[in-house]
N, CA and C atoms as an extended XYZ file, in Angstrom:
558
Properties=species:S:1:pos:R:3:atomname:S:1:resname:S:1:resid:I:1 pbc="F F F"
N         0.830       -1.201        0.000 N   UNK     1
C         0.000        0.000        0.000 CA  UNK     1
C         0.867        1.254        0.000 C   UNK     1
N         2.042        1.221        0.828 N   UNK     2
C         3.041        2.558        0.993 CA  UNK     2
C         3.694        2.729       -0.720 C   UNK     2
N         3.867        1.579       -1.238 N   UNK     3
C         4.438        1.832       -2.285 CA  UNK     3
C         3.417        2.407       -3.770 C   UNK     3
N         1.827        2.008       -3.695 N   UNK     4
C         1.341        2.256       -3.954 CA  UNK     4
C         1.041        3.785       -4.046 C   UNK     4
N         0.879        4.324       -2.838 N   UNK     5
C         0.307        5.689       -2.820 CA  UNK     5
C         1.812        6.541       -2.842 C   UNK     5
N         2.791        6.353       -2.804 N   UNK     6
C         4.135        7.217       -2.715 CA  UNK     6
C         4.045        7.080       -4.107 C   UNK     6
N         3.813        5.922       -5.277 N   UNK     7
C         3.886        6.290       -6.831 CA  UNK     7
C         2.587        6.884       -7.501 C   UNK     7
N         1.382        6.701       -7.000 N   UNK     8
C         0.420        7.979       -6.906 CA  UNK     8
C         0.504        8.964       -6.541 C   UNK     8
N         1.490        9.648       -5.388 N   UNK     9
C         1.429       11.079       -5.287 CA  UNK     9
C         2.324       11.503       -6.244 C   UNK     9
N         3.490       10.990       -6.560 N   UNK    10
C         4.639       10.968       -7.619 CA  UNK    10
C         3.721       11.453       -8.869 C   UNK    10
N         3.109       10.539       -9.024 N   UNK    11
C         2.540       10.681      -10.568 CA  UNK    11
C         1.933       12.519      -10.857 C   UNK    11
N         0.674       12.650       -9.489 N   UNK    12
C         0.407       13.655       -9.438 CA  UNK    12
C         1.271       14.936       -9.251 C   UNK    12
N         2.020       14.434       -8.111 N   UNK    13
C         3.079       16.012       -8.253 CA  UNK    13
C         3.800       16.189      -10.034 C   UNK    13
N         3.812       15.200      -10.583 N   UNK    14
C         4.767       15.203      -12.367 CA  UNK    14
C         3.773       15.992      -12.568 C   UNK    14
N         2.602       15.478      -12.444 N   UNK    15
C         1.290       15.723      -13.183 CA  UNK    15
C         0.780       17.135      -13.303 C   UNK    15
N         0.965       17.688      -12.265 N   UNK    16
C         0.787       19.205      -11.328 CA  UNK    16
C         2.026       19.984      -11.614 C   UNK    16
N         3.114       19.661      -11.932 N   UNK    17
C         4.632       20.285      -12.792 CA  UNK    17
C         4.220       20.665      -13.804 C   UNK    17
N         3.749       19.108      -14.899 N   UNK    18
C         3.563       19.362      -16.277 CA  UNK    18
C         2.518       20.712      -16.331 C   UNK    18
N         1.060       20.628      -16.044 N   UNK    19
C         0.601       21.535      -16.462 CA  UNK    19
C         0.695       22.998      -15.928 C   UNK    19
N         1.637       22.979      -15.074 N   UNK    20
C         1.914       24.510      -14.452 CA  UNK    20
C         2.716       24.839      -15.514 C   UNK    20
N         4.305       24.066      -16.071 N   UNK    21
C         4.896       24.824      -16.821 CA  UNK    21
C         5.082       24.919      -18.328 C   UNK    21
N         3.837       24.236      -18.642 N   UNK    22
C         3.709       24.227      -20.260 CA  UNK    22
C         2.667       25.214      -20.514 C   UNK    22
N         3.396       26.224      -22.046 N   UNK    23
C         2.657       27.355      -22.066 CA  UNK    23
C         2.479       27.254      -23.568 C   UNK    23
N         1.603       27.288      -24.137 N   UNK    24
C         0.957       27.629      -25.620 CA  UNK    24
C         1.291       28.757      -26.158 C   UNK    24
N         0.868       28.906      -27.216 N   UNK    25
C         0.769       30.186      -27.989 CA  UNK    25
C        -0.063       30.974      -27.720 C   UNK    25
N         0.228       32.428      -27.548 N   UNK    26
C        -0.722       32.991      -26.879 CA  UNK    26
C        -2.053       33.347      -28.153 C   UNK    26
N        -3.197       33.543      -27.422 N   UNK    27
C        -4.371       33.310      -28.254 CA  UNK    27
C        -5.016       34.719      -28.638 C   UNK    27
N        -6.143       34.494      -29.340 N   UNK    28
C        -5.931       35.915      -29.909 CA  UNK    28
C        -6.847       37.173      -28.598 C   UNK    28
N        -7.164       38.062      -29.124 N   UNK    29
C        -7.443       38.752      -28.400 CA  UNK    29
C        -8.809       39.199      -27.636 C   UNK    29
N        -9.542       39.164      -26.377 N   UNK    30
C       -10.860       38.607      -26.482 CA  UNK    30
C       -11.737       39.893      -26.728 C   UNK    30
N       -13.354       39.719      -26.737 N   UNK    31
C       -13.999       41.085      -27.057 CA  UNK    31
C       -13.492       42.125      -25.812 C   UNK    31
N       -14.071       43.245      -26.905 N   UNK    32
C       -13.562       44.917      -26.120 CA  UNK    32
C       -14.944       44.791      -25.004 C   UNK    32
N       -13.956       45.049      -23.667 N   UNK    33
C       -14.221       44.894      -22.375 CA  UNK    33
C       -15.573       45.998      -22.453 C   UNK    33
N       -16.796       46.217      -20.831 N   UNK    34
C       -17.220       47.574      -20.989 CA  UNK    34
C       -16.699       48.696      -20.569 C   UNK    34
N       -17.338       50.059      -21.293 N   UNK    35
C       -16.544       50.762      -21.267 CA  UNK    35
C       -16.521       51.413      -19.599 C   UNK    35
N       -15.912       52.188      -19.455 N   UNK    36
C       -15.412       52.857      -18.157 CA  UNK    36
C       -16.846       53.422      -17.757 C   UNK    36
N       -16.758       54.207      -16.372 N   UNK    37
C       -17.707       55.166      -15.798 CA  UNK    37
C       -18.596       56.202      -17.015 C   UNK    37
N       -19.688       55.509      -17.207 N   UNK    38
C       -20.426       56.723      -18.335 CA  UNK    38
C       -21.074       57.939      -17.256 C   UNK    38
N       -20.597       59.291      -17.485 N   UNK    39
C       -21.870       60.110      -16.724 CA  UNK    39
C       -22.359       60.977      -18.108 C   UNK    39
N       -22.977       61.305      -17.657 N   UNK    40
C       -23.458       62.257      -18.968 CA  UNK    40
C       -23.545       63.875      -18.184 C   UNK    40
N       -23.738       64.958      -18.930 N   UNK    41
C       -23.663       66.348      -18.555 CA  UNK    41
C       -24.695       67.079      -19.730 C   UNK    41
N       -25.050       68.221      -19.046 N   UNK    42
C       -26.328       68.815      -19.787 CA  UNK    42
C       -26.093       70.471      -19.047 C   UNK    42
N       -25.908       71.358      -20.113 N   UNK    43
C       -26.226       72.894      -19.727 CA  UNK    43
C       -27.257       73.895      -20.148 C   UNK    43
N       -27.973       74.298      -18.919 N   UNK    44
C       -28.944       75.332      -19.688 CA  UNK    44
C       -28.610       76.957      -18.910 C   UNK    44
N       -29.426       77.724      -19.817 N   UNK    45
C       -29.134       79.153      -19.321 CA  UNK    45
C       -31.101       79.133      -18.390 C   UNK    45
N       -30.999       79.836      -17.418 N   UNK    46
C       -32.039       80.084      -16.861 CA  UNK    46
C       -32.632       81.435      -16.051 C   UNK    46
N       -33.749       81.913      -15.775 N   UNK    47
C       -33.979       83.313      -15.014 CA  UNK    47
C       -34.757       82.813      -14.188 C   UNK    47
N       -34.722       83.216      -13.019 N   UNK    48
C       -35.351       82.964      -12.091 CA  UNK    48
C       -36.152       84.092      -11.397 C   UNK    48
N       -37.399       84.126      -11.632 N   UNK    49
C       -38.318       85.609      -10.875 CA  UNK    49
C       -39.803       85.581      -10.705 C   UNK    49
N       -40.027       86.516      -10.251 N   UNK    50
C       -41.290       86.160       -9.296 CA  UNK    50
C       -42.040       86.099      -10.497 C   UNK    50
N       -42.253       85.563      -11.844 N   UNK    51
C       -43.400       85.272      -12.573 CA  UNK    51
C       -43.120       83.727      -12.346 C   UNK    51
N       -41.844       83.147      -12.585 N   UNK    52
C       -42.108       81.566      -12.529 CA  UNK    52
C       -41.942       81.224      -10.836 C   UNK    52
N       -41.837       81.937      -10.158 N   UNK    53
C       -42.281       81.918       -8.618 CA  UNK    53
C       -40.351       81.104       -8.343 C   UNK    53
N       -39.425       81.909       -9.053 N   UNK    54
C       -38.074       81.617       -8.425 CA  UNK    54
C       -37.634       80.260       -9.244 C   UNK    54
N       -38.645       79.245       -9.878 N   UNK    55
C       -37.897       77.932       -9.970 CA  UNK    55
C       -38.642       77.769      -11.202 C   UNK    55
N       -37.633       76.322      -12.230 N   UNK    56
C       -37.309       76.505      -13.717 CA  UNK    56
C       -37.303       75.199      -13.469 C   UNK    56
N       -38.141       73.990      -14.294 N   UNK    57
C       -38.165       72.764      -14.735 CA  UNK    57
C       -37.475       72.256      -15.767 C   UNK    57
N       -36.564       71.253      -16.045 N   UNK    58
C       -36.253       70.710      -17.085 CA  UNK    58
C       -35.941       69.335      -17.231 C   UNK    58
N       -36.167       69.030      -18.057 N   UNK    59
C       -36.598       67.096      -18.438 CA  UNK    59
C       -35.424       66.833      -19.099 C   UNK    59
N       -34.844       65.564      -18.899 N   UNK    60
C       -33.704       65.155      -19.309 CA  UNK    60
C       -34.271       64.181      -20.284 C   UNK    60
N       -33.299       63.982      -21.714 N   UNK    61
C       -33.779       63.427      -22.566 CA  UNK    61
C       -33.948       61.629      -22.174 C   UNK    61
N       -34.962       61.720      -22.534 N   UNK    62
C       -35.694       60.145      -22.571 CA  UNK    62
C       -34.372       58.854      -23.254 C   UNK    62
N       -33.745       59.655      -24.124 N   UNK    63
C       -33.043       58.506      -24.796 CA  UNK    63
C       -31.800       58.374      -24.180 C   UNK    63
N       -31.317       59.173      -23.177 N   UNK    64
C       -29.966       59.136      -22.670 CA  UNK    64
C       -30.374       58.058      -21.176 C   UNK    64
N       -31.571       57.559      -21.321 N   UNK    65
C       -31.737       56.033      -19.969 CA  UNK    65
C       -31.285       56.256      -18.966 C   UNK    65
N       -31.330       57.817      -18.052 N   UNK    66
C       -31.042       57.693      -16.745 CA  UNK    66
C       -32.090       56.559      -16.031 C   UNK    66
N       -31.165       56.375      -15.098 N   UNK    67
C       -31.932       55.246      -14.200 CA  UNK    67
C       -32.252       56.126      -12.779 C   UNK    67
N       -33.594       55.248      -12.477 N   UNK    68
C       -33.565       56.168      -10.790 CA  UNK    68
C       -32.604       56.236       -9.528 C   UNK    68
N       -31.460       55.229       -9.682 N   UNK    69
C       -30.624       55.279       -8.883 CA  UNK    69
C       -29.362       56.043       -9.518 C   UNK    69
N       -29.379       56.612      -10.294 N   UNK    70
C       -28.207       57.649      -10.693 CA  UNK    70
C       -28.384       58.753      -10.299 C   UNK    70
N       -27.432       59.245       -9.827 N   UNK    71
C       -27.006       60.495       -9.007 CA  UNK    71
C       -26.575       61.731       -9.967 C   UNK    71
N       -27.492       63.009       -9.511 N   UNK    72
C       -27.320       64.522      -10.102 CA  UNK    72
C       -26.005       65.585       -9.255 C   UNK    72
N       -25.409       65.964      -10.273 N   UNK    73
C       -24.587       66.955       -9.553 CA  UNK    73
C       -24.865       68.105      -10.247 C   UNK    73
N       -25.175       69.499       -9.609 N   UNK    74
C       -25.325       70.628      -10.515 CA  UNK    74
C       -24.810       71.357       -9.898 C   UNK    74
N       -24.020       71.662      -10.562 N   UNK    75
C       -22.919       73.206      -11.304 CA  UNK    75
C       -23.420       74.834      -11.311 C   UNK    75
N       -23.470       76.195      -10.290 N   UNK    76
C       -23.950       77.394      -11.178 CA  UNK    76
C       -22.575       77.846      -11.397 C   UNK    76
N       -22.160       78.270      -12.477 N   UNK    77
C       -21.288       79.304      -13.285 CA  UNK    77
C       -21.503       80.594      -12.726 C   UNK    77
N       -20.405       80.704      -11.455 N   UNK    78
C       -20.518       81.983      -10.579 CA  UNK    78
C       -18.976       83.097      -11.456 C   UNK    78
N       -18.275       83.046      -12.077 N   UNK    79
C       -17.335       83.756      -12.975 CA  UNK    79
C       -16.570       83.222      -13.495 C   UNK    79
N       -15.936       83.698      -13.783 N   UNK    80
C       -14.630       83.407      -14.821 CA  UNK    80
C       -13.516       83.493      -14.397 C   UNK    80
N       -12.050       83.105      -14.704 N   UNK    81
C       -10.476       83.324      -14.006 CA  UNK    81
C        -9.890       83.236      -15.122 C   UNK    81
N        -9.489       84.348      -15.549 N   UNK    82
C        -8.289       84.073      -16.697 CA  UNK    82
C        -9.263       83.366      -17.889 C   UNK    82
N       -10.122       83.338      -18.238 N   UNK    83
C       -11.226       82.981      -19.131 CA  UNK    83
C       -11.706       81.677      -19.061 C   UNK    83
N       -11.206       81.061      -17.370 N   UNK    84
C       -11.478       79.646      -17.304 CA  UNK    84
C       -13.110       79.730      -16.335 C   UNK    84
N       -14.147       79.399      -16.795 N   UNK    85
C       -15.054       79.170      -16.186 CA  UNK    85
C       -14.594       78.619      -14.613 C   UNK    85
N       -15.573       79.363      -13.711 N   UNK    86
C       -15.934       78.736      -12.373 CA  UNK    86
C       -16.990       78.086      -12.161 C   UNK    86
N       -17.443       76.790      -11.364 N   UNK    87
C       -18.419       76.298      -11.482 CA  UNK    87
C       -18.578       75.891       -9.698 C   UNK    87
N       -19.419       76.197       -9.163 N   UNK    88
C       -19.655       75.803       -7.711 CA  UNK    88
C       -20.994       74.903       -7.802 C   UNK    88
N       -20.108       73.720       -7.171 N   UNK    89
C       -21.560       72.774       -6.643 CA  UNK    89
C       -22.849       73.352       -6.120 C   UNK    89
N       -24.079       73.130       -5.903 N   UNK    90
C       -25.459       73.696       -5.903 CA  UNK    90
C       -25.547       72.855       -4.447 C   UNK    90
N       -26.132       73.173       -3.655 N   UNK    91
C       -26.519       74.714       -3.466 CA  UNK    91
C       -25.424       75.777       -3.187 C   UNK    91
N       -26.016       76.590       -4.073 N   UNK    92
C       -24.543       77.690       -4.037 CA  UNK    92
C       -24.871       79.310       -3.914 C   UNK    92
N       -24.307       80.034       -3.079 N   UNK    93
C       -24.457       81.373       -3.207 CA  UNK    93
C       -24.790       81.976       -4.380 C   UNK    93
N       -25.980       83.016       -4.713 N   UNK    94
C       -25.624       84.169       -6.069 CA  UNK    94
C       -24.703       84.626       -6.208 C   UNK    94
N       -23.870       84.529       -7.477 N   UNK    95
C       -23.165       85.661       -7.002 CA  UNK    95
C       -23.414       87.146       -7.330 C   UNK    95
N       -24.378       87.150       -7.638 N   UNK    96
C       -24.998       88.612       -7.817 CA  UNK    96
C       -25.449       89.178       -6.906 C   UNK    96
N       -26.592       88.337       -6.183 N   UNK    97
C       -27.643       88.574       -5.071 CA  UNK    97
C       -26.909       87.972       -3.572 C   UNK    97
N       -27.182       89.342       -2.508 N   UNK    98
C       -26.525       89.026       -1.671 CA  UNK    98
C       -27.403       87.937       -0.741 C   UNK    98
N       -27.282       87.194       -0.179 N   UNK    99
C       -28.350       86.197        0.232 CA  UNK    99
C       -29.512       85.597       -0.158 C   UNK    99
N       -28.781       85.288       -1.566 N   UNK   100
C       -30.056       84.592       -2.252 CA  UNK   100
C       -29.038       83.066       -2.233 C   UNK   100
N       -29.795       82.308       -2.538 N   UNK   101
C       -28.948       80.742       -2.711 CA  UNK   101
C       -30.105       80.036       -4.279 C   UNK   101
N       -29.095       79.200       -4.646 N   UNK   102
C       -29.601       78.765       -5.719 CA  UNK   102
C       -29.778       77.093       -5.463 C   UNK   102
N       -30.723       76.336       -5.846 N   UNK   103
C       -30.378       74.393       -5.387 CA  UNK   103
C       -31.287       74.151       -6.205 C   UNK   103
N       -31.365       72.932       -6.155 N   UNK   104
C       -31.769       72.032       -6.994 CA  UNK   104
C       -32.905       70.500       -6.404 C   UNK   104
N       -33.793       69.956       -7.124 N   UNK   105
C       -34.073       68.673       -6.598 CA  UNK   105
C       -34.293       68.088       -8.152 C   UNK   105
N       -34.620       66.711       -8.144 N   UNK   106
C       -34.144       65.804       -9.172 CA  UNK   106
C       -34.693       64.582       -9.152 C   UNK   106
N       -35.396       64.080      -10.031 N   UNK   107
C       -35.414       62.957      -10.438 CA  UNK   107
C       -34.839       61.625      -11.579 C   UNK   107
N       -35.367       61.057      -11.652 N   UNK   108
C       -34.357       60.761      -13.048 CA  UNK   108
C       -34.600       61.099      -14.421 C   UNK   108
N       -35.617       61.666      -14.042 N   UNK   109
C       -36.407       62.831      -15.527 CA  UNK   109
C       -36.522       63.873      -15.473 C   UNK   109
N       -35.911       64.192      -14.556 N   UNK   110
C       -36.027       66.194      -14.771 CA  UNK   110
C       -35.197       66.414      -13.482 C   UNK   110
N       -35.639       67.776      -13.645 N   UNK   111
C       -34.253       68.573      -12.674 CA  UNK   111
C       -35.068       69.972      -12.497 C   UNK   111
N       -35.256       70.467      -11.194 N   UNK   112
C       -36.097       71.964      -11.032 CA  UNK   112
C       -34.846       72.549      -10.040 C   UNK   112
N       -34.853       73.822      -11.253 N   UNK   113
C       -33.594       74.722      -10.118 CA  UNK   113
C       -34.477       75.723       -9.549 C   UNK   113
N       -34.177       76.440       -8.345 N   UNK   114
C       -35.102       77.471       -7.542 CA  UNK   114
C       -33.838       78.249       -6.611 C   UNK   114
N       -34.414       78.997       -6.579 N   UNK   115
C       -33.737       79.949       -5.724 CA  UNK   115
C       -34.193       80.422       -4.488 C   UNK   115
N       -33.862       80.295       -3.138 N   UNK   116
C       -34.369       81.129       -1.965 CA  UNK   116
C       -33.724       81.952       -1.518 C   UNK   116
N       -34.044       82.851       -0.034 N   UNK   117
C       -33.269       83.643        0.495 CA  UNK   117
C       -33.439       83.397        1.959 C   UNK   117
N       -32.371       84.390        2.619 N   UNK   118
C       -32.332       83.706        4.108 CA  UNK   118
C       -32.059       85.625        4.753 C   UNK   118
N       -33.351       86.103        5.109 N   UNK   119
C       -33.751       86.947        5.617 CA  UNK   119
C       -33.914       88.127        4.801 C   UNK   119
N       -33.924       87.949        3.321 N   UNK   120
C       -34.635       89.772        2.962 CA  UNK   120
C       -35.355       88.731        1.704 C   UNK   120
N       -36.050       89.737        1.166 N   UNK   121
C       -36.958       89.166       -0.322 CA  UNK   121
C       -35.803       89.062       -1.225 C   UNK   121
N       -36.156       87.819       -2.434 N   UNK   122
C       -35.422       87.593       -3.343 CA  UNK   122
C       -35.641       88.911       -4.616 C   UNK   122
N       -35.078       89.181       -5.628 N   UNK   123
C       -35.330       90.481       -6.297 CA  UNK   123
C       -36.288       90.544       -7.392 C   UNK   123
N       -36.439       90.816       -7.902 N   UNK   124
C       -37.812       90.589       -9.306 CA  UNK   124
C       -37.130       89.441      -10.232 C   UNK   124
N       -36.126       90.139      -10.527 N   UNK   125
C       -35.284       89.254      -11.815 CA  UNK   125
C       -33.955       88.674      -11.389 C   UNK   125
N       -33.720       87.596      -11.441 N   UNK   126
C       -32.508       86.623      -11.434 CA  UNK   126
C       -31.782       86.226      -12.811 C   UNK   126
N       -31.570       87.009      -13.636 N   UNK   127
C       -31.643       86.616      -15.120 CA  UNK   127
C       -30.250       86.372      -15.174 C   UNK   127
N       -29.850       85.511      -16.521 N   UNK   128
C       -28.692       84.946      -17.292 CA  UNK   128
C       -28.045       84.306      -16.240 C   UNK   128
N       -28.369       82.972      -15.404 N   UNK   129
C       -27.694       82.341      -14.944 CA  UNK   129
C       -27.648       81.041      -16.028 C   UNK   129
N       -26.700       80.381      -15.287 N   UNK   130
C       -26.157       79.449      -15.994 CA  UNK   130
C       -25.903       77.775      -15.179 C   UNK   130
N       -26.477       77.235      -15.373 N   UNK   131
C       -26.056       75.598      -14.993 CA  UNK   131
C       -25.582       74.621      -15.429 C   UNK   131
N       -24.575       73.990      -15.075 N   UNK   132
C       -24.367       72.360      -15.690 CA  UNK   132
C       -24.390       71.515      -14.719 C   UNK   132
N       -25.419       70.408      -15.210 N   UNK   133
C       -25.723       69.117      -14.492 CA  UNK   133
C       -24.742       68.090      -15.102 C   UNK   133
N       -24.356       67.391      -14.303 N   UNK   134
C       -23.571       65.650      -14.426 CA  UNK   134
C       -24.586       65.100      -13.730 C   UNK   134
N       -24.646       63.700      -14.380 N   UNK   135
C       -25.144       62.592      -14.235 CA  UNK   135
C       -24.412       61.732      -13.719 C   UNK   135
N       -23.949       61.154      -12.432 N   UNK   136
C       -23.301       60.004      -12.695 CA  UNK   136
C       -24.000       58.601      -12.181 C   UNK   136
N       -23.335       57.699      -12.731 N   UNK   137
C       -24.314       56.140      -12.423 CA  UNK   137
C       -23.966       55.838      -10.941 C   UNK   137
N       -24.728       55.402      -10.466 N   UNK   138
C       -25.002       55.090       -8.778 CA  UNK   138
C       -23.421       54.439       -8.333 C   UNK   138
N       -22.946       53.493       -9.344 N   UNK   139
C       -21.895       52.843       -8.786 CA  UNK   139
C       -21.236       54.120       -8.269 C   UNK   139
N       -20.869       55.051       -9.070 N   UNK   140
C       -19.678       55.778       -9.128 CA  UNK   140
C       -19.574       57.044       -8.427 C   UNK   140
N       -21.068       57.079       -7.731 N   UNK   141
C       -21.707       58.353       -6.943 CA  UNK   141
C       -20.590       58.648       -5.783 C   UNK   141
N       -20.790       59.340       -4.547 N   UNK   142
C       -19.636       59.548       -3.770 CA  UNK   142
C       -19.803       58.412       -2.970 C   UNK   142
N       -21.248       58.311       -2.527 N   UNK   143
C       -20.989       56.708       -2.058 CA  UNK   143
C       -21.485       55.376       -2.212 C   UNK   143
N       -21.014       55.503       -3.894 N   UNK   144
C       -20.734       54.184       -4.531 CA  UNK   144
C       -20.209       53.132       -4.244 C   UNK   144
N       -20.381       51.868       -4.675 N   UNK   145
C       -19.149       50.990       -4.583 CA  UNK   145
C       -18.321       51.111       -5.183 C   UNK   145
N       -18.660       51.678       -6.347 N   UNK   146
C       -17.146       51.887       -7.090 CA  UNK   146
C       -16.719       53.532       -6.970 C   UNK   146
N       -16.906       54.069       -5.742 N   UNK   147
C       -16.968       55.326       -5.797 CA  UNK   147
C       -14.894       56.199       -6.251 C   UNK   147
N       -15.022       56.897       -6.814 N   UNK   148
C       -13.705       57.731       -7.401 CA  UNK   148
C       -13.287       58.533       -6.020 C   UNK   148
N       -11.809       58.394       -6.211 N   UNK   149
C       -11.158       59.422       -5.346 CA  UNK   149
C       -11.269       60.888       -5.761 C   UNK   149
N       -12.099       61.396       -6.318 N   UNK   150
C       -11.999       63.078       -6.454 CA  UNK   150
C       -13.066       63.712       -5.754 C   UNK   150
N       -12.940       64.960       -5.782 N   UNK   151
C       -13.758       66.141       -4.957 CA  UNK   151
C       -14.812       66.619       -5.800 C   UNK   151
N       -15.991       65.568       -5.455 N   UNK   152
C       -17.063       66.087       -6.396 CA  UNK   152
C       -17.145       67.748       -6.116 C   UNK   152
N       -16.977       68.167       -5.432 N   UNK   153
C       -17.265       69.744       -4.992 CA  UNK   153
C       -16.430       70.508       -6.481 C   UNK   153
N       -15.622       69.694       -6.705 N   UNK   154
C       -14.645       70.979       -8.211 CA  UNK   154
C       -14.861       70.064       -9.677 C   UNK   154
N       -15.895       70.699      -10.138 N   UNK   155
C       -16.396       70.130      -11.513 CA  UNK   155
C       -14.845       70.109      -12.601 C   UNK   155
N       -14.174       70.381      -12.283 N   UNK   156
C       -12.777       70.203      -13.348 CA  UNK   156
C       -12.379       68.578      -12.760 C   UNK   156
N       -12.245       68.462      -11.554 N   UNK   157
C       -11.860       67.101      -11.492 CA  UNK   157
C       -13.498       65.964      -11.798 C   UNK   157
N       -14.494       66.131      -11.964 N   UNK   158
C       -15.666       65.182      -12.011 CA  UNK   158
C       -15.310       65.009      -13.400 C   UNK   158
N       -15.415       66.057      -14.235 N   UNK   159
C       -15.200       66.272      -16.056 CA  UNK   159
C       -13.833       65.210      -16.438 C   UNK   159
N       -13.037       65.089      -15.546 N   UNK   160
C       -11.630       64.879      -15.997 CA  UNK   160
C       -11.846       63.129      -15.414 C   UNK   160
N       -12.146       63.181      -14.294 N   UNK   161
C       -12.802       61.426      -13.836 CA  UNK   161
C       -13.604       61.013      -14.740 C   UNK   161
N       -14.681       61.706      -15.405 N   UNK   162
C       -15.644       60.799      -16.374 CA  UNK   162
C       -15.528       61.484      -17.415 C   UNK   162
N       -14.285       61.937      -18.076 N   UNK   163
C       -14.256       61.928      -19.485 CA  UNK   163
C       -14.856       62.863      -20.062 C   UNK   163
N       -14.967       64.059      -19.796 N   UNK   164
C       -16.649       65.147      -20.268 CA  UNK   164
C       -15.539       66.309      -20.754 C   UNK   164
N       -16.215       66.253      -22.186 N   UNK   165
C       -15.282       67.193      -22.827 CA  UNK   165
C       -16.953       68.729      -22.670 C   UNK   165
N       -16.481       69.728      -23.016 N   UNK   166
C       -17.375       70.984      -23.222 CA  UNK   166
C       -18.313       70.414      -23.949 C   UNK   166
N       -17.808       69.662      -25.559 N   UNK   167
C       -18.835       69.246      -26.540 CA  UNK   167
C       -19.350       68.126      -26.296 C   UNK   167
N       -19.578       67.596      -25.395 N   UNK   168
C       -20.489       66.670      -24.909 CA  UNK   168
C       -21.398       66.644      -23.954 C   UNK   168
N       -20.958       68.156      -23.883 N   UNK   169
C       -22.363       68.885      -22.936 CA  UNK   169
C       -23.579       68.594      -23.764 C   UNK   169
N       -24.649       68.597      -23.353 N   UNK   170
C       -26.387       68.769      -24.103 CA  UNK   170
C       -26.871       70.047      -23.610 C   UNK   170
N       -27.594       70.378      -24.447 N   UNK   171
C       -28.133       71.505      -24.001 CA  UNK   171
C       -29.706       71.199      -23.761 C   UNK   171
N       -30.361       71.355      -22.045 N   UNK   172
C       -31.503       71.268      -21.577 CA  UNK   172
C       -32.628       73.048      -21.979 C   UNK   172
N       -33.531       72.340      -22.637 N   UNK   173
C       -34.792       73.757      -22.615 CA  UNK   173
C       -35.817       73.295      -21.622 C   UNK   173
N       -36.428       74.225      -20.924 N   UNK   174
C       -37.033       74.222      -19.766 CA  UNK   174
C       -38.474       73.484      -20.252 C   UNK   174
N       -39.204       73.068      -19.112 N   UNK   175
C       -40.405       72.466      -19.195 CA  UNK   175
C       -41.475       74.023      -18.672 C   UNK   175
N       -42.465       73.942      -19.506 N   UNK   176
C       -43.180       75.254      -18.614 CA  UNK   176
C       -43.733       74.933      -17.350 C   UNK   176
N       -43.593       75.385      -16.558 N   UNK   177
C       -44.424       75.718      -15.666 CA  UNK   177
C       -44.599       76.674      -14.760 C   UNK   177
N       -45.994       76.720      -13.647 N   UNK   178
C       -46.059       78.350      -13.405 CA  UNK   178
C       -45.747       78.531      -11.678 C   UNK   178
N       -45.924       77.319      -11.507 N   UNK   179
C       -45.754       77.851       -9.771 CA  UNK   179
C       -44.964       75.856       -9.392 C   UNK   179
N       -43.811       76.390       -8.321 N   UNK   180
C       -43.364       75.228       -7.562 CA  UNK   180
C       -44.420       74.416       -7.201 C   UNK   180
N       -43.955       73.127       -7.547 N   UNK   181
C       -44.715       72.169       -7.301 CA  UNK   181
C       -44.147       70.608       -6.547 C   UNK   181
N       -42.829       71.298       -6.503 N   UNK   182
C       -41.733       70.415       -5.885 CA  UNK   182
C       -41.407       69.477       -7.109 C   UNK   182
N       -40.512       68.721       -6.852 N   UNK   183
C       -39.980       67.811       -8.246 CA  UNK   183
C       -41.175       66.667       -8.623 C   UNK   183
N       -41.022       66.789       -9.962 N   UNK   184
C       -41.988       65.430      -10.375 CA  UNK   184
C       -41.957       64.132      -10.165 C   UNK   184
N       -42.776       63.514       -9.414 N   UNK   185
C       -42.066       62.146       -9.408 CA  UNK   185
C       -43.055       61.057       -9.942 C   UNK   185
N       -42.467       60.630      -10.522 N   UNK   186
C       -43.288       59.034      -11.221 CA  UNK   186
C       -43.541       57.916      -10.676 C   UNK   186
């Protein structure tokens, strides 16, 4: 029996050699993997004043398949540096209006920006502001599982993590409506 199983393990340890160190030709190349973190981004110009009661609706296109667990980040374009756009995460100071604030709520079909204030009236007209929304997919949100080491707070590093050139911005036109109604939900 000893001699038995000492030329059975023999066999196997050869056995367990051979196929560790024999190597083929390498084979060809397999399909293209998926692709990286998709977010998508969308900019509109907007006014905010006491006819649309401070806040501006807009619907994200149907064909770009946000899902309800994907996460909104929005951007207002408070100036410029050396001709490089500034962009501050929402909710964000005017920078026109002294204690006015600008934010946002969101679904996965639209997006309503509004503006409040924190102790005087907001002004008649809020005109030529400017927003950009990112989209990103739930994995990749801040607390994703696959969440990214950058500072969602500085839209140069979100753009530069998911790939977002200027021209792949979309441009959002508003949904009408006349008085807050809080975000739409389905």
């Amino acid at each position: 029996m000893y001699t038995f199983t000492k030329s059975f393990l023999g066999f196997i340890a050869l056995l367990c050699i051979g196929l560790v160190s024999c190597q083929g030709p390498q084979g060809p190349a397999g399909p293209q993997g998926a692709p990286g973190p998709l977010a998508l981004a969308y900019e509109f110009e907007f006014d905010l004043t006491s006819n649309n009661d401070y806040g501006i609706y807009y619907t994200f296109p149907t064909q770009d398949n946000i899902q309800p667990s994907d996460v909104v980040l929005a951007y207002l374009l408070t100036g410029q540096d050396n001709g490089v756009d500034i962009w501050k995460l929402m909710p964000a100071g005017d920078p026109f209006v002294q204690n006015a604030f600008i934010d946002f709520d969101f679904t996965y079909k639209n997006i309503f920006i509004y503006a409040y204030s924190v102790g005087q009236n907001l002004p008649i007209t809020m005109n030529d502001r400017v927003a950009r929304v990112v989209v990103v997919p739930a994995d990749y949100s801040p607390n994703g599982r696959k969440a990214l080491n950058i500072d969602y707070n500085d839209y140069n590093q979100v753009k530069k993590a998911f790939n977002l050139s200027d021209a792949s911005v979309k441009k959002l036109t508003p949904v009408a409506k006349t008085k807050y109604e809080g975000p739409i939900i389905y």
